[in-house]
VOFIGU-509077 format. One record per residue (C-alpha): residue in one letter; x, y, z. Coordinates in steps of 0.25 Angstrom, whole numbers, plus 5000, padded with zeros to 4 digits. Layout:
<site><r>A</r><east>X</east><north>Y</north><up>Z</up></site>
...
This chain:
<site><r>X</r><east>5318</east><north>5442</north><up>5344</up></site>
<site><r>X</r><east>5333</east><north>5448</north><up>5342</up></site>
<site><r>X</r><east>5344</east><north>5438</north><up>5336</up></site>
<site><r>X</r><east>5356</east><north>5446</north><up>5335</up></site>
<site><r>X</r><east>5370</east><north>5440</north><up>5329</up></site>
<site><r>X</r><east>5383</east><north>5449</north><up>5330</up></site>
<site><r>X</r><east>5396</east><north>5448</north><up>5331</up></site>
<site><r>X</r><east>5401</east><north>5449</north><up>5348</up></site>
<site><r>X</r><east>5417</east><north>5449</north><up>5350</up></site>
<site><r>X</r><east>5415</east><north>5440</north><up>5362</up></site>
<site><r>X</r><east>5408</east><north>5432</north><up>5372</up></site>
<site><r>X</r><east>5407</east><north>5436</north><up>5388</up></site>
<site><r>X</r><east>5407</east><north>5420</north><up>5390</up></site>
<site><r>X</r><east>5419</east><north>5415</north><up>5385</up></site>
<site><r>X</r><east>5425</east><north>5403</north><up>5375</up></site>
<site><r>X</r><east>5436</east><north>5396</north><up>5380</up></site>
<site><r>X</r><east>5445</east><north>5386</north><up>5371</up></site>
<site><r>X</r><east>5452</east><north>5376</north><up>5375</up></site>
<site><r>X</r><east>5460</east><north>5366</north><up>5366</up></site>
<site><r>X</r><east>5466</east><north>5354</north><up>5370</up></site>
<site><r>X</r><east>5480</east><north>5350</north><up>5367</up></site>
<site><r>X</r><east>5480</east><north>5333</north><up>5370</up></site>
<site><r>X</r><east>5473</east><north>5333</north><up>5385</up></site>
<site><r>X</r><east>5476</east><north>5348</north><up>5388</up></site>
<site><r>X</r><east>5466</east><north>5359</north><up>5383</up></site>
<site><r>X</r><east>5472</east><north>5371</north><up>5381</up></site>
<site><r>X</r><east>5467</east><north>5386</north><up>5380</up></site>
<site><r>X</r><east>5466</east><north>5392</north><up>5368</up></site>
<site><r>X</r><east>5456</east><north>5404</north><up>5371</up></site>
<site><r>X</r><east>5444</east><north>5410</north><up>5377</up></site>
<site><r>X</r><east>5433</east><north>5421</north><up>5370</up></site>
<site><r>X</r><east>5423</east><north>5431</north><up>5377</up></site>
<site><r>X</r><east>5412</east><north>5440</north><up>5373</up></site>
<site><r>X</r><east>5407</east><north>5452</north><up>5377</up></site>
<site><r>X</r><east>5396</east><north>5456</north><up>5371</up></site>
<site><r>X</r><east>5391</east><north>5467</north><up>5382</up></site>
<site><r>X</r><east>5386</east><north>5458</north><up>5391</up></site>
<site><r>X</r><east>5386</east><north>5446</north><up>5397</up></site>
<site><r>X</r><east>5386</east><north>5431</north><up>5390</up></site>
<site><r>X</r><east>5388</east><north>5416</north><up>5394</up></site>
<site><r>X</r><east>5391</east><north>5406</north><up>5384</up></site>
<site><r>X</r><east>5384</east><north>5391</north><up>5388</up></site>
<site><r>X</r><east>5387</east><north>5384</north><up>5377</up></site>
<site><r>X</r><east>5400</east><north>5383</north><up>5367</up></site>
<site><r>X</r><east>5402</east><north>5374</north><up>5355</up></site>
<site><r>X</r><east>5411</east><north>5371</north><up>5345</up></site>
<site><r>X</r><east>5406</east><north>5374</north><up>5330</up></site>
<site><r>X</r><east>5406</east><north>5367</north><up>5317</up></site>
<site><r>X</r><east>5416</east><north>5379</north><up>5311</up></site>
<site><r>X</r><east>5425</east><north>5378</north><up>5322</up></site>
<site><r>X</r><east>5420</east><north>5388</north><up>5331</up></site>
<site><r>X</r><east>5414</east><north>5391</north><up>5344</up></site>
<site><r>X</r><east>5400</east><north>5394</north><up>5346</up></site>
<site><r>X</r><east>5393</east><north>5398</north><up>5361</up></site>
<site><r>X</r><east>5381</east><north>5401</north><up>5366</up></site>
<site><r>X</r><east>5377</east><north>5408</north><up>5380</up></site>
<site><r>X</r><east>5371</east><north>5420</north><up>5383</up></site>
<site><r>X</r><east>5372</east><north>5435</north><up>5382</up></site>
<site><r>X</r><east>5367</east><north>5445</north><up>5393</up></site>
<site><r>X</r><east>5369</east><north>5460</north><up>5387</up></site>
<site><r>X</r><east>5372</east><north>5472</north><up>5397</up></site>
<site><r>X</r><east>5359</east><north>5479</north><up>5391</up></site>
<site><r>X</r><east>5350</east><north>5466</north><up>5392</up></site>
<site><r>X</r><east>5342</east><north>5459</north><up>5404</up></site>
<site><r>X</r><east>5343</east><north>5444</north><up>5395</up></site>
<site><r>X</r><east>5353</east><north>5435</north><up>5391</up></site>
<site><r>X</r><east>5353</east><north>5431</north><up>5375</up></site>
<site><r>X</r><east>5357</east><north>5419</north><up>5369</up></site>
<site><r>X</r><east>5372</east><north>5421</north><up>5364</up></site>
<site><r>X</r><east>5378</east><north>5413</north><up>5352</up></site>
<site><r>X</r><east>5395</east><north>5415</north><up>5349</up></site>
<site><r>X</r><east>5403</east><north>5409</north><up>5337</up></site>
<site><r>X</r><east>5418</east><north>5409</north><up>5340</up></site>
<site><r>X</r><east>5428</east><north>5405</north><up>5331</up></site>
<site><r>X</r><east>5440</east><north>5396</north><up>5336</up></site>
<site><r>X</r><east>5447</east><north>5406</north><up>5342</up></site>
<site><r>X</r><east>5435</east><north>5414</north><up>5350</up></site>
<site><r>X</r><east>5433</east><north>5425</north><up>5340</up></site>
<site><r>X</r><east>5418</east><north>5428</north><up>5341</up></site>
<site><r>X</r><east>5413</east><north>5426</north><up>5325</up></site>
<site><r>X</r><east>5398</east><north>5428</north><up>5329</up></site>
<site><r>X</r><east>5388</east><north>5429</north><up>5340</up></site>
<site><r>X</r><east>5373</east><north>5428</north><up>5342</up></site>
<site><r>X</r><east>5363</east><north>5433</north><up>5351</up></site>
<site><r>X</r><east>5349</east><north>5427</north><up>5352</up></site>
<site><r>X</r><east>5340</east><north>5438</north><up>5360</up></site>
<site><r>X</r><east>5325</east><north>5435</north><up>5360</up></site>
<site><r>X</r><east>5318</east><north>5449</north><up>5366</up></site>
<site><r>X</r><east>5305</east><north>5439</north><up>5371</up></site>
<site><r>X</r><east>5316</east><north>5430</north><up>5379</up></site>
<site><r>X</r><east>5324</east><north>5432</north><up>5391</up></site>
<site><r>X</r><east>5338</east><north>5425</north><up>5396</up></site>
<site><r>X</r><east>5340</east><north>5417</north><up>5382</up></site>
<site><r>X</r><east>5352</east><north>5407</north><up>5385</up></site>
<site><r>X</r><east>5361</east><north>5400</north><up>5376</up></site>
<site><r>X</r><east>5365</east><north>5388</north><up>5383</up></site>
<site><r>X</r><east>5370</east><north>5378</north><up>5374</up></site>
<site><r>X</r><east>5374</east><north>5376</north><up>5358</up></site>
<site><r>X</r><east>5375</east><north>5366</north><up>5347</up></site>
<site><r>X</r><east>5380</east><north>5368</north><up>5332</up></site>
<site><r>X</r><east>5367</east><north>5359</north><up>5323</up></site>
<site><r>X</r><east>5373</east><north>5351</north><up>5312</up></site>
<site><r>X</r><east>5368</east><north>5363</north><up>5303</up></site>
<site><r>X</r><east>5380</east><north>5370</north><up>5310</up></site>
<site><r>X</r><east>5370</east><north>5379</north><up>5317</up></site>
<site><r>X</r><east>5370</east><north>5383</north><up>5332</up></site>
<site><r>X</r><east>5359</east><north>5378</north><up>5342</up></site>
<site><r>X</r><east>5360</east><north>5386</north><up>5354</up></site>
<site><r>X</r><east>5349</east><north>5380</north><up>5366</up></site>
<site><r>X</r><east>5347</east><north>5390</north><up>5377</up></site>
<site><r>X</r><east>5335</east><north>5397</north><up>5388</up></site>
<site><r>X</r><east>5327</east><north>5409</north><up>5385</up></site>
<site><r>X</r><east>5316</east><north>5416</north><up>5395</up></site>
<site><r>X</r><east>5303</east><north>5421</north><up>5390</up></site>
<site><r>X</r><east>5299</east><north>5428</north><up>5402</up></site>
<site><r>X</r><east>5293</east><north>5416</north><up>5408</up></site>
<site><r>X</r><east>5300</east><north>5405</north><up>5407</up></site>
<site><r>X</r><east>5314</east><north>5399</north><up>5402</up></site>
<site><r>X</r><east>5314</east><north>5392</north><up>5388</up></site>
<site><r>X</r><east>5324</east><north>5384</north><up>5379</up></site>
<site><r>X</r><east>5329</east><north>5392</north><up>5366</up></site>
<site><r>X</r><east>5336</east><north>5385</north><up>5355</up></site>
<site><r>X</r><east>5342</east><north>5395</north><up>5346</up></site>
<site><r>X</r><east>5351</east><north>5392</north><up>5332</up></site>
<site><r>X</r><east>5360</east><north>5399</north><up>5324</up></site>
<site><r>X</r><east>5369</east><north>5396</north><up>5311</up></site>
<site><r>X</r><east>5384</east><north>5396</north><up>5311</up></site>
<site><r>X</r><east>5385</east><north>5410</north><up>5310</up></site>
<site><r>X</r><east>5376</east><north>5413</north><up>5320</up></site>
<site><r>X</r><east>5363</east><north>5416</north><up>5312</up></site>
<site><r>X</r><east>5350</east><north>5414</north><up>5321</up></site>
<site><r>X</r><east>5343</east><north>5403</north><up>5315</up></site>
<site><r>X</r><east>5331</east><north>5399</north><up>5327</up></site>
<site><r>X</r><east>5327</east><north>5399</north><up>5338</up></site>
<site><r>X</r><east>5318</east><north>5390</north><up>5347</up></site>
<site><r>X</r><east>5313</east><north>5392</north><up>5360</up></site>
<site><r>X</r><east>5307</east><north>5379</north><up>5370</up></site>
<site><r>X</r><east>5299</east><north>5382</north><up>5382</up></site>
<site><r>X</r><east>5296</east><north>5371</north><up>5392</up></site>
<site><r>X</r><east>5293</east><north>5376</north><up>5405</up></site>
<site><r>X</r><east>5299</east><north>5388</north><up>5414</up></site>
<site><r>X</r><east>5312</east><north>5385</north><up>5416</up></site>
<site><r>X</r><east>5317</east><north>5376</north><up>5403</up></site>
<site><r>X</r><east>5332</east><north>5378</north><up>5402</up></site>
<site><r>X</r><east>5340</east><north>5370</north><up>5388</up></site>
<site><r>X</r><east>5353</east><north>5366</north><up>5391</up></site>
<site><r>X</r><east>5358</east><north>5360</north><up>5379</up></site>
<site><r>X</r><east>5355</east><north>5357</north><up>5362</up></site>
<site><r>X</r><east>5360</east><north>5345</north><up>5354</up></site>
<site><r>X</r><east>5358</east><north>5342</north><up>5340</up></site>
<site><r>X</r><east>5351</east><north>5329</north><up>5340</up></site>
<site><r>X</r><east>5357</east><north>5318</north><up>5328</up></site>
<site><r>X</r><east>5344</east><north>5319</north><up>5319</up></site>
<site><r>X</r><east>5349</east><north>5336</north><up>5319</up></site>
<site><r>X</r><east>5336</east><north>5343</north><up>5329</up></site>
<site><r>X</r><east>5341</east><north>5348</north><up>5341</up></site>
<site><r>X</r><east>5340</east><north>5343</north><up>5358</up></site>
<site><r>X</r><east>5338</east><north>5353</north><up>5367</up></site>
<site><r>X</r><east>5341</east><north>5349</north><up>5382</up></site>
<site><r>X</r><east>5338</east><north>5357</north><up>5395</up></site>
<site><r>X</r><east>5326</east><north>5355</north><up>5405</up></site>
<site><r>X</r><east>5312</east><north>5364</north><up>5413</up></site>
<site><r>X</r><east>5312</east><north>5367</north><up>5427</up></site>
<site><r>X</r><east>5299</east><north>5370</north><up>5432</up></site>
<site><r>X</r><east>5305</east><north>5369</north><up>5446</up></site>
<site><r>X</r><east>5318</east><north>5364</north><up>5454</up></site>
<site><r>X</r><east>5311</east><north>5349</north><up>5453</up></site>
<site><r>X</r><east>5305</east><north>5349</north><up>5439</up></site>
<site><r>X</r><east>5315</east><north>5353</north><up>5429</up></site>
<site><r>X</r><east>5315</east><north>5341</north><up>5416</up></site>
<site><r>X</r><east>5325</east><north>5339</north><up>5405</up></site>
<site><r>X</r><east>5319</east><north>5344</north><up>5392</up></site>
<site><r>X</r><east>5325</east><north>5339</north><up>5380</up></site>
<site><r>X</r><east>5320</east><north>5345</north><up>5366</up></site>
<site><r>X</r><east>5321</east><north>5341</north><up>5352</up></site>
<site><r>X</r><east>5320</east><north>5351</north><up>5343</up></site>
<site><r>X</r><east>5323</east><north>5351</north><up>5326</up></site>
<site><r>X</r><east>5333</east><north>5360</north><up>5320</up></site>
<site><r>X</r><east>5324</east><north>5372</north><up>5319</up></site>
<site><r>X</r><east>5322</east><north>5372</north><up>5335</up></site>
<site><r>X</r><east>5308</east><north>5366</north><up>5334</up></site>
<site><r>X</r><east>5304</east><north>5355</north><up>5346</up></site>
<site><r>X</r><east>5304</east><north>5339</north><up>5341</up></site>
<site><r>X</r><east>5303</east><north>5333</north><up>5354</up></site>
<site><r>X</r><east>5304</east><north>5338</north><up>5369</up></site>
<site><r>X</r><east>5308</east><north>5328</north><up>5381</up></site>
<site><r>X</r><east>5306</east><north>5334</north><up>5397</up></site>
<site><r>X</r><east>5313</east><north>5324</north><up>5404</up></site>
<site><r>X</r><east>5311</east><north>5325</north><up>5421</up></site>
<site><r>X</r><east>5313</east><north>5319</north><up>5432</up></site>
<site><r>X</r><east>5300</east><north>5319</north><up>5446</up></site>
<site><r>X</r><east>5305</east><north>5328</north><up>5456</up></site>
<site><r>X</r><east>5319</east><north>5334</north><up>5451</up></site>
<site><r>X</r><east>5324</east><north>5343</north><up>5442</up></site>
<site><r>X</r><east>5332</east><north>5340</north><up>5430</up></site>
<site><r>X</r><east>5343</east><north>5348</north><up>5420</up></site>
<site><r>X</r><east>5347</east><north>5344</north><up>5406</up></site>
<site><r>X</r><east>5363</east><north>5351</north><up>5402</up></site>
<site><r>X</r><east>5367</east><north>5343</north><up>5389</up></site>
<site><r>X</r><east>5363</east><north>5334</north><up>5379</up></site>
<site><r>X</r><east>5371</east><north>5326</north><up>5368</up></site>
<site><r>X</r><east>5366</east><north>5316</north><up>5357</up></site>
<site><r>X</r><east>5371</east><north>5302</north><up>5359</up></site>
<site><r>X</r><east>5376</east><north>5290</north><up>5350</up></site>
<site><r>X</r><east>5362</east><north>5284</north><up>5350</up></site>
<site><r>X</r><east>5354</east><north>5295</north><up>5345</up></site>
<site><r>X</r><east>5349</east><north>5300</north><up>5357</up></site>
<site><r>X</r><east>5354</east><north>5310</north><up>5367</up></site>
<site><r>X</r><east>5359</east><north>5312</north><up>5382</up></site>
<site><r>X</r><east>5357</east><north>5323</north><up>5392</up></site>
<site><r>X</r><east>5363</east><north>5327</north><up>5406</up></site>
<site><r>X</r><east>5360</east><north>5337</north><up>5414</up></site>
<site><r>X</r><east>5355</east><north>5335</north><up>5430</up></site>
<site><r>X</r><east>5346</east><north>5333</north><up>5441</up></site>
<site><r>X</r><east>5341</east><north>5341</north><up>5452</up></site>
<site><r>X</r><east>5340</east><north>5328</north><up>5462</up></site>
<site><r>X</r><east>5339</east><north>5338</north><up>5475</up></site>
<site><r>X</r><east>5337</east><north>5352</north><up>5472</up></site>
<site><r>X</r><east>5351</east><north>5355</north><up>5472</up></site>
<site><r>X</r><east>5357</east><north>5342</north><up>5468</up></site>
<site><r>X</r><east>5360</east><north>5338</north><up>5455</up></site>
<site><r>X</r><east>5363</east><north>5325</north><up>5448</up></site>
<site><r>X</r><east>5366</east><north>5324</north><up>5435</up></site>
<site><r>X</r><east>5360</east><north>5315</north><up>5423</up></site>
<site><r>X</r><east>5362</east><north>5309</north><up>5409</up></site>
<site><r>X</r><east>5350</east><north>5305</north><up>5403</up></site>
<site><r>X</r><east>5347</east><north>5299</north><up>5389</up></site>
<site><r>X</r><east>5337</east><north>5301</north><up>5379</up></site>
<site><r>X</r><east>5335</east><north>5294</north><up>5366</up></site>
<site><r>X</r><east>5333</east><north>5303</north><up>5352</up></site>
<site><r>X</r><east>5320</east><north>5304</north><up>5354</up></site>
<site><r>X</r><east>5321</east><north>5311</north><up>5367</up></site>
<site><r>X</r><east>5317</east><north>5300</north><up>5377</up></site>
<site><r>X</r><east>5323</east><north>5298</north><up>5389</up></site>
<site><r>X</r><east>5331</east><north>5283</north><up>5390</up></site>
<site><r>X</r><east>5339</east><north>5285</north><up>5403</up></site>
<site><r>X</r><east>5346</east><north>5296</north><up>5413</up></site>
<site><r>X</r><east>5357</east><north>5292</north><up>5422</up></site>
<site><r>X</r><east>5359</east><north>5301</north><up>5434</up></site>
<site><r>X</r><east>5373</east><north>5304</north><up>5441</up></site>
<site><r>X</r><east>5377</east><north>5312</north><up>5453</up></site>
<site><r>X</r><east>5393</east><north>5313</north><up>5459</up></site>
<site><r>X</r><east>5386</east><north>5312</north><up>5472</up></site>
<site><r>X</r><east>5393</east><north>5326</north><up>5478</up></site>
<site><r>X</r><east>5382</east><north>5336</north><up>5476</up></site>
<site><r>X</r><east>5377</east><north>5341</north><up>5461</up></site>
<site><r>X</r><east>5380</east><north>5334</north><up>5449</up></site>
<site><r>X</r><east>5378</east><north>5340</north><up>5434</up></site>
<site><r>X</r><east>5379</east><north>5336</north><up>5421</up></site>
<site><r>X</r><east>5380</east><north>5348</north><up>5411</up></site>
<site><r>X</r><east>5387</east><north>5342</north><up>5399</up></site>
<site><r>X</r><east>5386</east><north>5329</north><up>5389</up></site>
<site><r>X</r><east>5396</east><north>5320</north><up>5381</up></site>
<site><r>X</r><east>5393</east><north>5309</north><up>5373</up></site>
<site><r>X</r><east>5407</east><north>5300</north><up>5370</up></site>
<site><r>X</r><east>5409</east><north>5293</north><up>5357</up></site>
<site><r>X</r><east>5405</east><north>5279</north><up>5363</up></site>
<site><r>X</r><east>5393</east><north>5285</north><up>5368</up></site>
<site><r>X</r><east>5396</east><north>5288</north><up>5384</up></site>
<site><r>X</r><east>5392</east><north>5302</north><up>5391</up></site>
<site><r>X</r><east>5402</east><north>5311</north><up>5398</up></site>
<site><r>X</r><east>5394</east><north>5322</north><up>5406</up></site>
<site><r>X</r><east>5398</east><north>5334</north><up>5413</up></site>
<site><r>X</r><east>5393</east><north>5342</north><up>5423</up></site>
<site><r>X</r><east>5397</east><north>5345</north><up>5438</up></site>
């Protein structure tokens, strides 16, 4: 297994900032990286020290795989450090979403390929980019993670789902500890359709809500919010279509009285 850290002037997929002046965001700037190939950031998050953190992918011009890519900007989109997790037994390692821990460290959640099948692959690093662990899940051929919360008692949600064909893909919801290691798994389907999990967020009860969507056709989608309580079981799902064509949720909100605002398109 290689884990290489180095310094990288820039990303291929780029940072954009925007600041907002009363209503009106304005632009302040935009950074890229080139590293000699190509890249993707998936995720971006603001840090504890003020910084910007991504993680994607990195696909170099001498290689036949993506690696997981890891970048620390500071405020005005100076590189400071980037990391790269390569694993020779794995193929098509993803980053796809991250999370700062309270410990200050970075919980990145992505998809890795042994050959066989696709698994979920929870890597951390420190605040400067040290590797600290990594954690890989296999449930079934096709599992994908989608997104990682740090639940209130400090272990860590892993939300995403299987596909074992175009009507039998579950939501799959893992709880592991802070060293990656697996508490509780819930696989939550539905008879007959296939089902997608895109975020997951604590809320004021102690529990936690997901959205994502459902294949209710073979091409159309509807999109849900389901709740769970912190033991992981299922309370209720609330299912919403526009009613022109596809619906998706991608994105989740809690407000400070304890409402949801999902996105999606």
């Amino acid at each position: 297994m290689q884990h290489s850290s180095s310094l990288k002037k820039a990303l291929v997929a780029g940072v954009f900032c925007l600041g907002t002046l009363f209503t009106q965001a304005q632009y302040l700037f935009h950074s890229e990286t080139n590293a000699g190939g190509s890249e993707k950031n998936e995720a971006v998050i603001k840090s504890s020290d003020n910084t910007i953190v991504t993680a994607g992918w990195y696909f170099s011009a001498s290689s036949t795989s993506t690696d997981i890519f890891i970048t620390k900007q500071d405020m005005n989109g100076t590189v400071l450090w980037s990391y790269t997790y390569a694993d020779a037994a794995l193929t098509n390692e993803q980053g796809i979403d991250i999370m700062q821990d309270a410990a200050g460290n970075y919980v990145v959640v992505g998809n890795v390929n042994d050959g066989v099948s696709f698994s979920f692959i929870l890597i951390k690093v420190d605040l400067n980019g040290n590797f600290l662990l990594s954690k890989k899940y296999s449930y079934g051929p096709n599992a994908a993670a989608e997104a990682v919360l740090q639940a209130p008692d400090g272990n860590y949600l892993i939300a995403g789902h299987t596909s074992g064909g175009p009507t039998a893909s579950s939501i799959l919801v893992i709880k592991t500890d802070q060293a990656g290691d697996t508490l509780w798994t819930k696989n939550i389907s539905s008879a007959g359709v296939a089902e997608y999990a895109h975020d997951i967020v604590n809320t004021p009860d102690g529990g936690f809500a997901i959205v994502g969507d459902v294949d209710v056709s073979g091409s159309v989608f509807h999109f849900y919010l389901m709740k769970l309580n912190a033991a992981g079981t299922h309370k209720w799902t609330k299912s919403y279509s526009g009613g022109l064509g596809s619906d998706q949720a991608f994105s989740l909100s809690v407000t400070s009285d304890g409402h949801f605002i999902v996105s999606g398109g």
